[in-house]
C-alpha positions in Angstrom: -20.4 -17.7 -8.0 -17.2 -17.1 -6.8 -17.1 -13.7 -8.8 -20.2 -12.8 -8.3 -19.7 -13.2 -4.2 -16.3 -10.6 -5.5 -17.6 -7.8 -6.8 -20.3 -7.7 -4.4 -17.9 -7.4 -1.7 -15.7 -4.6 -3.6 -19.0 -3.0 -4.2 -20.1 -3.0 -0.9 -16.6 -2.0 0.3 -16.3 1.2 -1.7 -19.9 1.9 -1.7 -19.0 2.3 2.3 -16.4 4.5 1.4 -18.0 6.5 -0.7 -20.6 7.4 2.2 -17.8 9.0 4.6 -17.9 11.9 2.8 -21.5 12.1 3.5 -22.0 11.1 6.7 -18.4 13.2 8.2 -20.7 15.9 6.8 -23.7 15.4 8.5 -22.4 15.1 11.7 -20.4 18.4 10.8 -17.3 16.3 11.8 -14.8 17.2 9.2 -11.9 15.3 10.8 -13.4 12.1 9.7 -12.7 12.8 6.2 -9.3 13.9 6.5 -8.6 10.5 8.6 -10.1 8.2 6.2 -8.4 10.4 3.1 -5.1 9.0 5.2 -6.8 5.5 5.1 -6.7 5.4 1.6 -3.9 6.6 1.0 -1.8 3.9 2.9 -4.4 1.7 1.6 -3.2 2.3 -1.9 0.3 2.1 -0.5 -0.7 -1.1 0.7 -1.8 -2.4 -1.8 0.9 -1.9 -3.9 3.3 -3.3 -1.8 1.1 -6.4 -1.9 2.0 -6.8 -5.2 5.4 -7.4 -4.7 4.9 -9.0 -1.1 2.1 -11.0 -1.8 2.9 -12.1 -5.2 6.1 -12.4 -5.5 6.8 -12.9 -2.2 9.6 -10.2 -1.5 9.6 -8.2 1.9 10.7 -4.9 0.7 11.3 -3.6 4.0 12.3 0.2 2.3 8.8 0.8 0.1 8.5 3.9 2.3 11.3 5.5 0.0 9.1 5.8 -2.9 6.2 8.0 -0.3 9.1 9.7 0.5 9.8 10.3 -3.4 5.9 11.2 -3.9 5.6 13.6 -1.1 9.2 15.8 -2.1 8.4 15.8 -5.7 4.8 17.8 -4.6 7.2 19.8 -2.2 9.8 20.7 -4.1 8.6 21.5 -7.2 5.8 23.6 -5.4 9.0 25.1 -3.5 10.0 26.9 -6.7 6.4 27.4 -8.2 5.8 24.7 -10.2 2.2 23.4 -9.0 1.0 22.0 -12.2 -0.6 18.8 -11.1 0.3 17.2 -14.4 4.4 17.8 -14.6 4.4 17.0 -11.0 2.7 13.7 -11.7 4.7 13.1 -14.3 8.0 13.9 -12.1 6.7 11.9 -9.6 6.3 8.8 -12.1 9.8 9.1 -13.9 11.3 9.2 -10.3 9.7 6.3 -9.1 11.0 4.0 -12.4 14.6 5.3 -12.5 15.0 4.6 -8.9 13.0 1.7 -8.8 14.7 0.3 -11.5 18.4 0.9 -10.1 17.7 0.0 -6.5 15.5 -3.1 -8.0 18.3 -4.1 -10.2 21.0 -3.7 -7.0 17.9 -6.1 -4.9 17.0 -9.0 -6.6 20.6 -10.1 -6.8 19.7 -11.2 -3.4 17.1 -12.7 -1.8 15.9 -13.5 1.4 17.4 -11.5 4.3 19.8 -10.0 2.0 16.6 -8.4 0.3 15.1 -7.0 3.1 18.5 -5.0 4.1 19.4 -3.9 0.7 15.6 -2.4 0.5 15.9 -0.9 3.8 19.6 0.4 3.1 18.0 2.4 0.5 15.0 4.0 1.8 17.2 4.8 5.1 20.2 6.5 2.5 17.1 8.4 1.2 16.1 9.4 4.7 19.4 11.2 5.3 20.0 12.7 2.3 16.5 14.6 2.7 17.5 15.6 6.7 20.9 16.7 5.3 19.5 18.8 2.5 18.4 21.9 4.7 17.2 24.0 1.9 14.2 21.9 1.8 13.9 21.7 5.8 16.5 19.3 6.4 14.8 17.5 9.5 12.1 20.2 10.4 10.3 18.9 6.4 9.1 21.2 3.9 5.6 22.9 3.7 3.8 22.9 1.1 1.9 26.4 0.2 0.7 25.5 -3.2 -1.4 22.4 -4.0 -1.5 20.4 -7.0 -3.2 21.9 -9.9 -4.7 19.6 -12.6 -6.9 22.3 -14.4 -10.2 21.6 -13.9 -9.5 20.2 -10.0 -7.3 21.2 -7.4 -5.8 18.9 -4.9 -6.5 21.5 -2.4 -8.5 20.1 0.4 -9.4 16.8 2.2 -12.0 16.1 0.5 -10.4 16.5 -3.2 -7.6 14.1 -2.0 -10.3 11.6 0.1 -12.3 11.5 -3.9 -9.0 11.3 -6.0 -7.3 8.2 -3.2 -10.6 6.8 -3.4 -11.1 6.6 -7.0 -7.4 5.6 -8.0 -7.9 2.7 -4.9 -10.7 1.5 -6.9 -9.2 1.7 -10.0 -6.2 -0.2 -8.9 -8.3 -3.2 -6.9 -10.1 -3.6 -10.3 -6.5 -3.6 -11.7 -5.0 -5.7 -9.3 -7.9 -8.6 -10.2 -7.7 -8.6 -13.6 -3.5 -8.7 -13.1 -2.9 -11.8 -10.9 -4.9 -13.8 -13.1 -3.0 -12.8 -16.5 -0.1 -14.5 -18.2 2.4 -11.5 -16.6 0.7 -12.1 -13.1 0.5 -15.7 -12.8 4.6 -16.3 -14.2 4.7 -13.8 -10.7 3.5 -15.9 -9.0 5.3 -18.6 -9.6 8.5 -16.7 -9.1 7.3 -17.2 -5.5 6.7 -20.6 -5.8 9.3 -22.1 -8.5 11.6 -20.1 -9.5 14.0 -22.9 -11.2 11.0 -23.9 -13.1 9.7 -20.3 -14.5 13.4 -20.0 -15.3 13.0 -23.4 -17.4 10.2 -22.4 -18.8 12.0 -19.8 -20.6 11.0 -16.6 -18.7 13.6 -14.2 -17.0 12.8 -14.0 -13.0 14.8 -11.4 -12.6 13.0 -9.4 -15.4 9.7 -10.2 -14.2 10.6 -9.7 -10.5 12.2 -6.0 -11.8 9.2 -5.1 -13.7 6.7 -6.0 -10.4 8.9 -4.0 -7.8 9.4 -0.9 -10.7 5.7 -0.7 -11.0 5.1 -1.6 -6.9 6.9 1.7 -6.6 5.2 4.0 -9.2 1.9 3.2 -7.6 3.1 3.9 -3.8 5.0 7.0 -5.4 1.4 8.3 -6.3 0.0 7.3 -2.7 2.8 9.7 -1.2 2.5 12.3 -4.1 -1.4 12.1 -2.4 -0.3 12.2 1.4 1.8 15.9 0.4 -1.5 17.2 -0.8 -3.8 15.7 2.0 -0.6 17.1 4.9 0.4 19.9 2.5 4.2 18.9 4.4 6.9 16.7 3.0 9.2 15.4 5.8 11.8 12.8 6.3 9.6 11.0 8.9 7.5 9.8 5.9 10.6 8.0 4.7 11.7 6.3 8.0 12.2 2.3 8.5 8.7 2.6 11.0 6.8 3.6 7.8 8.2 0.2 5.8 6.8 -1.3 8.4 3.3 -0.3 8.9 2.7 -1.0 5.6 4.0 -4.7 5.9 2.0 -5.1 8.4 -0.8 -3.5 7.3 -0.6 -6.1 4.4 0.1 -9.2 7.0 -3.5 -8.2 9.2 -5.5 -8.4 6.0 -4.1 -11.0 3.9 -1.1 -11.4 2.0 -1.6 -12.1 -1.4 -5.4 -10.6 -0.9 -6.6 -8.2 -3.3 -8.4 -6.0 -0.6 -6.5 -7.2 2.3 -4.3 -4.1 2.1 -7.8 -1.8 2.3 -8.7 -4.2 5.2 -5.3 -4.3 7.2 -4.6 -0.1 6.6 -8.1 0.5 8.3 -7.8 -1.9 10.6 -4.4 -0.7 11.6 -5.0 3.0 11.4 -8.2 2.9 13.5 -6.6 0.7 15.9 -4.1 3.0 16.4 -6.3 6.1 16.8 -8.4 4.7 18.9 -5.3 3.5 21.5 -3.7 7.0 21.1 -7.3 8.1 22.7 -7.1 5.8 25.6 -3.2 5.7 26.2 0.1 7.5 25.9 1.6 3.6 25.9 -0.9 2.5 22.4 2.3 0.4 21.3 2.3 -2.0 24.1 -1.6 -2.7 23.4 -1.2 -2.7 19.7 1.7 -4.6 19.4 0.0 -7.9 21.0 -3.2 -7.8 18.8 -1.1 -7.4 15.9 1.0 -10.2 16.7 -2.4 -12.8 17.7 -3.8 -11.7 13.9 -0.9 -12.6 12.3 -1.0 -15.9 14.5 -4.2 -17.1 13.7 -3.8 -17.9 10.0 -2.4 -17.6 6.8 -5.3 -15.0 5.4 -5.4 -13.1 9.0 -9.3 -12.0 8.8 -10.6 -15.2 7.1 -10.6 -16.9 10.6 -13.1 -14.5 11.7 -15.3 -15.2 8.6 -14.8 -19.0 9.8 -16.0 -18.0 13.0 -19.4 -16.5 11.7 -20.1 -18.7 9.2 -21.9 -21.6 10.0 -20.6 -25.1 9.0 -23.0 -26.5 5.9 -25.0 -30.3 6.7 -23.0 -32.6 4.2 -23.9 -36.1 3.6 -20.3 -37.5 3.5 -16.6 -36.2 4.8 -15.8 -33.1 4.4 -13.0 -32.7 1.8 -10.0 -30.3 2.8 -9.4 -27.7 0.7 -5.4 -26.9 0.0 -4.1 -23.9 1.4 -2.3 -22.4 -0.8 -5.7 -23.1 -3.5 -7.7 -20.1 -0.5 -4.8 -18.0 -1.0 -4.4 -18.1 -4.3 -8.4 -17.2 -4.3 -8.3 -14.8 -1.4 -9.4 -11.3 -1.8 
């Protein structure tokens, strides 16, 4: 049942999705595609950062660094005419694992606080080596005149990179399902939880913690490689500490450890923040006190308002509590 109830929701979910396209067009209001192309996007961003947040339970507060690694390798390899879709994919890709695996391997040494800095040393070295490289804008960012190529599609518009986000999204929820329920996934998990006891068990933590965060990285290189085509810009801004953040956070409002949270939390955030910028010059001082209340009221953020609208089942006997950390594990 519970599967069933699953893919009815991720059907729904994308079905939804798949309609923005449609409707933006029938209301002639092209803007909505472009803003929900940036939706998915982060989403898939998000997503992958859940799977090193939510899993394993590391706060990489420096994720940003591998957008940043997406977006430059569209920008400058298009710089000097390269706008095959493929090599830049591929470019993309091999910079996401040698970086990921010598700033992952520099990391997990540490945990805790010690993580989070490390993380965020990088991405920030990252930041100033781009603003100090002026040949490729320095801090004014790098257009980008050529889209990516694949052949028989071009990465050209709002709508190409709105289809390609929202296909790879769906590809990686599907992924994601199948992958915290297999033998790789689940010795993860328990990284979190145990560590001393996945170590007695014979497995390497570190290795297993190394190979999450090296492929964590790949998949949010590919959301940045995305976000060039969607902005047709590279710029530092994409790599800044703010950027690390939104996608934490946009993890923390729709679940941690969720599959779908992260498509949850990056619209929830994204709108929110559209929506204030509408109403305010001062957004932050609204947004910044909602965020805070979700991330108050309970360890899978939106279930409480599921709570709220469900209504409690007659039982015959006591209710029987159900362990936290068993919802989690079974969140989506």
């Amino acid at each position: 049942m519970f599967r069933k109830k699953s893919a009815v929701w991720i059907a729904a979910l994308f079905f939804v999705l798949a309609c923005i396209p449609f409707v933006a067009h029938a209301l002639d209001e092209p803007f909505y595609v472009t803003f929900f192309a940036r939706v998915l996007v982060y989403a898939l961003a998000a997503c992958a950062l859940n799977v090193v947040l939510g899993l394993a339970g590391l706060v990489s507060f420096g994720h940003a660094m591998f957008i940043g690694l997406g977006c430059y390798t569209v920008g400058i390899l298009s710089y000097y005419g390269i706008d095959n879709g493929w090599i830049q994919l591929l470019v993309c890709i091999a910079a996401c694992v040698v970086v990921g695996v010598l700033v992952g391997t520099v990391c997990l040494r540490t945990s805790g606080i010690g993580f989070i800095m490390i993380t965020l040393a990088f991405s920030q070295m990252l930041y100033f080596l781009m603003i100090s490289l002026t040949e490729f804008g320095g801090d004014d960012g790098l257009n980008i005149y050529q889209p990516s190529d694949f052949g028989f599609f071009q990465l050209d518009g709002s709508s190409e990179v709105y289809w390609a986000a929202w296909a790879l999204l769906l590809a990686l929820v599907v992924f994601l399902l199948r992958f915290r329920v297999s033998p790789f996934g689940m010795v993860l998990r328990a990284t979190h939880i145990n560590p001393r006891r996945v170590d007695a068990f014979g497995y390497s933590v570190f290795g297993v913690q190394l190979a999450s965060y090296v492929m964590s990285g790949v998949i949010t290189g590919i959301a940045g490689f995305l976000l060039a085509n969607l902005t047709a810009f590279a710029s530092p801004s994409y790599i800044a500490w703010h950027v690390s953040g939104e996608l934490i956070v946009m993890v923390v409002i729709g679940g941690i450890g969720a599959v779908t949270g992260p498509i949850v939390g990056a619209l929830a955030f994204l709108v929110m923040e559209d929506v204030l910028k509408g109403w305010t010059s001062h957004w932050m001082l609204i947004m910044g006190p909602i965020i805070v209340l979700i991330a108050l009221l309970g360890r899978n953020q939106f279930a409480w308002l599921k709570a709220c609208l469900k209504r409690p089942a007659p039982s015959a006997g006591p209710a029987r509590p159900i362990a936290s950390s068993s919802v989690a594990g079974e969140s989506l």
